[in-house]
C-alpha positions as a Markdown table, in Angstrom:
| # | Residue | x | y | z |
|---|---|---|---|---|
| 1 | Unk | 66.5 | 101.2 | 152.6 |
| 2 | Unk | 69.2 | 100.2 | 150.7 |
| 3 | Unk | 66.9 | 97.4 | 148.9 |
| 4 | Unk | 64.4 | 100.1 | 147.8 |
| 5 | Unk | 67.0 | 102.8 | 146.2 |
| 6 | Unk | 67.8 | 99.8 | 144.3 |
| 7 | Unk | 64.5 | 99.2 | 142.9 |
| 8 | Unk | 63.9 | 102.8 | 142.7 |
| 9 | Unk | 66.9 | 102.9 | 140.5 |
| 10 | Unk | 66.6 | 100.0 | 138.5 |
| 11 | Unk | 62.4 | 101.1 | 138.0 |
| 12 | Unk | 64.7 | 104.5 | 136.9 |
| 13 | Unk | 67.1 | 102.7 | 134.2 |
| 14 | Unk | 64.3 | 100.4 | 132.2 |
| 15 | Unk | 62.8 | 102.7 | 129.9 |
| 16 | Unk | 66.5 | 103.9 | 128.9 |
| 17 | Unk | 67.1 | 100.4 | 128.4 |
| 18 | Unk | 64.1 | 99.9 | 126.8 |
| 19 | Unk | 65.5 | 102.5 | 124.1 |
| 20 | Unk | 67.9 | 100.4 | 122.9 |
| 21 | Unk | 66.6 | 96.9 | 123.1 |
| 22 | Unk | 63.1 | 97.2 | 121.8 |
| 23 | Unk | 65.3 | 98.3 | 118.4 |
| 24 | Unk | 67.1 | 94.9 | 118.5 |
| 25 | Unk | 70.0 | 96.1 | 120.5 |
| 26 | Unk | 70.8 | 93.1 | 122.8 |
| 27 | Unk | 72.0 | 93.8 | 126.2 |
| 28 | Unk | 75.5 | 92.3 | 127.7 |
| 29 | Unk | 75.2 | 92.7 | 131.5 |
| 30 | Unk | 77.8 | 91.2 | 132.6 |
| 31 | Unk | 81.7 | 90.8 | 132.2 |
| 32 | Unk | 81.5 | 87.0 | 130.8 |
| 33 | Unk | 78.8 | 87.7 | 128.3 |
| 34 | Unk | 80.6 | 90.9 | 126.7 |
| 35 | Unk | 83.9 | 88.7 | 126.9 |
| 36 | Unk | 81.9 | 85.6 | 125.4 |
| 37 | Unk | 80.2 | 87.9 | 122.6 |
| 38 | Unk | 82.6 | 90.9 | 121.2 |
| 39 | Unk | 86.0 | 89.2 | 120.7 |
| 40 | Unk | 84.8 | 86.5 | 118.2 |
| 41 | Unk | 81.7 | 88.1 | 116.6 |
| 42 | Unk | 82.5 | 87.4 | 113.1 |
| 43 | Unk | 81.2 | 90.4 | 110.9 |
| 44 | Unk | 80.4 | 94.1 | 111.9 |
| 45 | Unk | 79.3 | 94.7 | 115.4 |
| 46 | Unk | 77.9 | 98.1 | 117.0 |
| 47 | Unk | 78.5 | 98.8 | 121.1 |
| 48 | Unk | 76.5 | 101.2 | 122.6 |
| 49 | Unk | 77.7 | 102.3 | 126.0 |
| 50 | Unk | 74.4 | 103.3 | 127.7 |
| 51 | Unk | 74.0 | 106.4 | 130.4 |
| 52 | Unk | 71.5 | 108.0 | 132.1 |
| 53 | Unk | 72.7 | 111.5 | 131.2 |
| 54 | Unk | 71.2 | 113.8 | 129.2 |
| 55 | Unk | 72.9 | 113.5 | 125.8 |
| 56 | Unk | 72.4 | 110.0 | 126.4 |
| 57 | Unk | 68.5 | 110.4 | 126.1 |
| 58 | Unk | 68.3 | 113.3 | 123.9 |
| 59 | Unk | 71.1 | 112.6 | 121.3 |
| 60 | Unk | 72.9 | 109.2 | 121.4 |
| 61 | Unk | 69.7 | 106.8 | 122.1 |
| 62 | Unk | 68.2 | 108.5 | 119.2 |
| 63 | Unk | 71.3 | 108.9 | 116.7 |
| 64 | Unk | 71.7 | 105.3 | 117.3 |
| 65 | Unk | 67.9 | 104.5 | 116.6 |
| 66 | Unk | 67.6 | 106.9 | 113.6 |
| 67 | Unk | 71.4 | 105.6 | 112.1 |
| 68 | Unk | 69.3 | 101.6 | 112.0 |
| 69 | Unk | 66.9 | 102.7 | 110.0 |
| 70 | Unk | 69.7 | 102.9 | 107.3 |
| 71 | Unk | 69.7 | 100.7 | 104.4 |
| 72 | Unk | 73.3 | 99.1 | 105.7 |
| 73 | Unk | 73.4 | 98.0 | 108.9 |
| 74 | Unk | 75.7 | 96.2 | 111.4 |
| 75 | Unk | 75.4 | 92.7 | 111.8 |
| 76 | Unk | 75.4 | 92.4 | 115.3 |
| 77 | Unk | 74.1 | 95.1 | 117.6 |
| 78 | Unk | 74.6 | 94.7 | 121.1 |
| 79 | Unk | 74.9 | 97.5 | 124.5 |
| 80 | Unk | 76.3 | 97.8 | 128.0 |
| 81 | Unk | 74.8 | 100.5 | 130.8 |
| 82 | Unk | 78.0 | 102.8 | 132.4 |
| 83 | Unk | 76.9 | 103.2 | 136.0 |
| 84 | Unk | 74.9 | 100.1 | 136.0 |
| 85 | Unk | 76.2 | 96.9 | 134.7 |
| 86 | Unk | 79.8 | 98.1 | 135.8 |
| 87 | Unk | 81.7 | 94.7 | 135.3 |
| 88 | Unk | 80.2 | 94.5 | 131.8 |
| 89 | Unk | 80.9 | 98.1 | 130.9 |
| 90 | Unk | 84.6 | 98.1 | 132.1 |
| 91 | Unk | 85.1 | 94.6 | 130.2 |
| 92 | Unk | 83.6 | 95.9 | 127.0 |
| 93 | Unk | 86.1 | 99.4 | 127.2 |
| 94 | Unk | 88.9 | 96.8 | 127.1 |
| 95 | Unk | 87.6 | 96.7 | 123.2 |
| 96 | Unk | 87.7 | 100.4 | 122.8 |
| 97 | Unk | 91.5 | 101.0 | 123.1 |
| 98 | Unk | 93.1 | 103.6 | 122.9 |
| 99 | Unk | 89.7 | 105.4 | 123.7 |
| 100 | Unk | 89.9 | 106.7 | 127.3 |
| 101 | Unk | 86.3 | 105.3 | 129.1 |
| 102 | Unk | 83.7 | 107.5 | 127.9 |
| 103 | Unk | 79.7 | 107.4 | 128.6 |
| 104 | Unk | 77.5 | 107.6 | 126.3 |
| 105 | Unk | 79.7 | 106.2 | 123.6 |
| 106 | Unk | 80.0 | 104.2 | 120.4 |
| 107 | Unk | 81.6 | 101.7 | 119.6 |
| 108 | Unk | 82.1 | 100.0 | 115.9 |
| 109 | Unk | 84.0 | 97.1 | 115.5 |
| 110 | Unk | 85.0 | 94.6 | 112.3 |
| 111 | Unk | 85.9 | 91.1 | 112.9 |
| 112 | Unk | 86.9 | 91.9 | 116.8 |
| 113 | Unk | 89.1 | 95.1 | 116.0 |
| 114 | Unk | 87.5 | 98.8 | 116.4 |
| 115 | Unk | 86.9 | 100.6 | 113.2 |
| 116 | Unk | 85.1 | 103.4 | 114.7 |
| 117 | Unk | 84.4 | 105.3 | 118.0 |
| 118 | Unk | 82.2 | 108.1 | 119.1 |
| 119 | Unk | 83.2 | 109.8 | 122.3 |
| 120 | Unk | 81.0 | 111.7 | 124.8 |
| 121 | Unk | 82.1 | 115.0 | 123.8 |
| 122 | Unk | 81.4 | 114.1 | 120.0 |
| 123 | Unk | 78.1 | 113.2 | 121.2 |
| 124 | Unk | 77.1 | 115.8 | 124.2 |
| 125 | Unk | 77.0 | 119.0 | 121.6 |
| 126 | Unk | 76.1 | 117.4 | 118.5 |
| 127 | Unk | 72.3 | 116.7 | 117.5 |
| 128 | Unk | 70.9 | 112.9 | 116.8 |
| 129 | Unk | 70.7 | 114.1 | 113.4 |
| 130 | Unk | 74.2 | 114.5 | 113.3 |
| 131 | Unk | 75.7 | 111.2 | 115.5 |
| 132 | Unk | 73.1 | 109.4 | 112.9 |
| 133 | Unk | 74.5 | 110.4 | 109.9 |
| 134 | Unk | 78.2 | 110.0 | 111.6 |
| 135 | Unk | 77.3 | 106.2 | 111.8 |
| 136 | Unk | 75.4 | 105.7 | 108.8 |
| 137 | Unk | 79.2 | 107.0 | 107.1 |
| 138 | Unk | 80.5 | 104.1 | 109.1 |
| 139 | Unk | 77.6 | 102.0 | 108.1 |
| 140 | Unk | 78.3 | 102.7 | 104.7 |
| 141 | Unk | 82.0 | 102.1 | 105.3 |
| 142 | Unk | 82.7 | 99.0 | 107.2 |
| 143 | Unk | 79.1 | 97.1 | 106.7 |
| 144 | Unk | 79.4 | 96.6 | 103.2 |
């Protein structure tokens, strides 16, 4: 039984992770690769921290695909799934300090240092509209 509520969850998680990644967002799943990838990416990097909640699918998954659209973009755009690739998640928080853990969330960093976070709360009662044009300010700011 065990085996099948896996499957059942993982059959669950794809499309959300399809969201991301069939707009160029590269997964991390686990601990090494997010501690292989963010500490030395050289340029601007964006960190999306996946969920399956609700603002998750109906604001932040958008915000983030609507804010790429922009003329300036990061260089390197990469995501980890809270709840599902928990090593990976918990490694890439480590980045987000002081930001307490926060699902979804945003991360943007410069040359391995954060720059700019979005927080669940700035997320959960805020339209994609709005989380989009909050990034493409950041875009604007720290991509150039």
């Amino acid at each position: 039984m065990s085996m099948s509520f896996e499957r059942y969850m993982l059959d669950m998680v794809q499309p959300m992770r399809d969201d991301l990644t069939r707009i160029g967002i590269q997964e991390l799943r686990t601990a090494e690769e997010v501690a292989d990838t963010l500490p030395d990416a050289k340029g601007t990097v964006l960190v999306v921290v996946n969920s399956v909640c609700g603002c998750a699918a109906g604001q932040c998954r958008p915000g983030v695909a609507e804010a790429l659209q922009h003329d300036i973009t990061p260089d390197h755009l990469y995501t980890v799934f809270a709840g599902q690739d928990k090593e990976a998640t918990a490694k890439a928080r480590e980045y987000f300090a002081p930001y307490p853990p926060s699902s979804p969330s945003i991360a943007l960093m410069k040359d391995g240092e954060l720059v700019h976070f979005i927080e669940r709360h700035q997320i959960e009662n805020r339209s994609a509209a709005d989380i989009a044009a909050d990034l493409t300010n950041a875009f604007d700011r720290y991509c150039r």
